[in-house]
N, C-alpha and C positions, 0 to 999 in steps of 0.2 A: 841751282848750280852747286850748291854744297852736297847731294845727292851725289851727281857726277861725279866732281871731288874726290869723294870717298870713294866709290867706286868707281875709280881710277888708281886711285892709291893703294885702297888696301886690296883690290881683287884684280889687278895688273900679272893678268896668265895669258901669258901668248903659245903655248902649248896646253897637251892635257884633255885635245879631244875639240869639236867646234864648240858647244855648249859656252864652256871658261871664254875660250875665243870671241865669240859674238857679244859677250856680257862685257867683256874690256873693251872691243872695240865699239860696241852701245856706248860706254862709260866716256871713253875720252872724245867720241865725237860729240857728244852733251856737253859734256866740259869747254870744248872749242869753240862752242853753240854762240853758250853762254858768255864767256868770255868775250866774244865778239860782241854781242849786243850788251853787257855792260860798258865796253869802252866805249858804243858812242854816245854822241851827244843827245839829249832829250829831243829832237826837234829833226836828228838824222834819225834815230831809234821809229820815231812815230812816221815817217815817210818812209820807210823799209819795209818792203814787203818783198814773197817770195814769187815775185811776177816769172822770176825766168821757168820756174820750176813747173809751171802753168797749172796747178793744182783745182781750180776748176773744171778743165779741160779732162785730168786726165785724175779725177776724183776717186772714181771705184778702182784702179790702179794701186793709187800711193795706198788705198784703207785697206784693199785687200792684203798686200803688202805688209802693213805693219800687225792687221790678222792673224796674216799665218805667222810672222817672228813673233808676235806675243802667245800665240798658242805652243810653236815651239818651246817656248820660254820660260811657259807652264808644266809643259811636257816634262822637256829634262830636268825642271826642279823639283816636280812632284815623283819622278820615278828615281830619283837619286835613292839610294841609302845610307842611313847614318853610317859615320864611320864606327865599327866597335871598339868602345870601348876598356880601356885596360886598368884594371885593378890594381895597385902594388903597391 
């Protein structure tokens, strides 16, 4: 949760291209995640599961899915370039 956190706060770019985009909104739906399952109770927390989502069912979907957004992910970070530099 303190991951999210951060990246929610300090990298909070909702322009700038999808890349920034996807990374904020990764960021605060983690954050929201999390959030949600530290407020409940120990006993609501352990009988919560993501039944409606049917993740069983439709297994090779959600992995593919998060596949290709972390391949993405890797994509546009590794083809980034540093910014240059200025001397003065």
């Amino acid at each position: 949760m303190a991951s999210s956190a951060f990246s929610s706060r300090c990298h909070n770019a909702w322009s700038g291209g999808a890349l920034p985009v996807v990374i904020t909104f990764n960021g605060w739906l983690s954050l929201i995640k999390g959030l949600f399952l530290v407020s409940m109770s120990p006993a609501a927390a352990s009988g919560f599961n993501f039944g409606g989502l049917h993740l069983t069912q439709a297994y090779f979907g959600y992995t593919s899915f998060l596949l290709i957004l972390g391949l993405y992910l890797a994509y546009g970070g590794f083809r980034l370039k540093p910014a240059e530099e200025t001397h003065g």
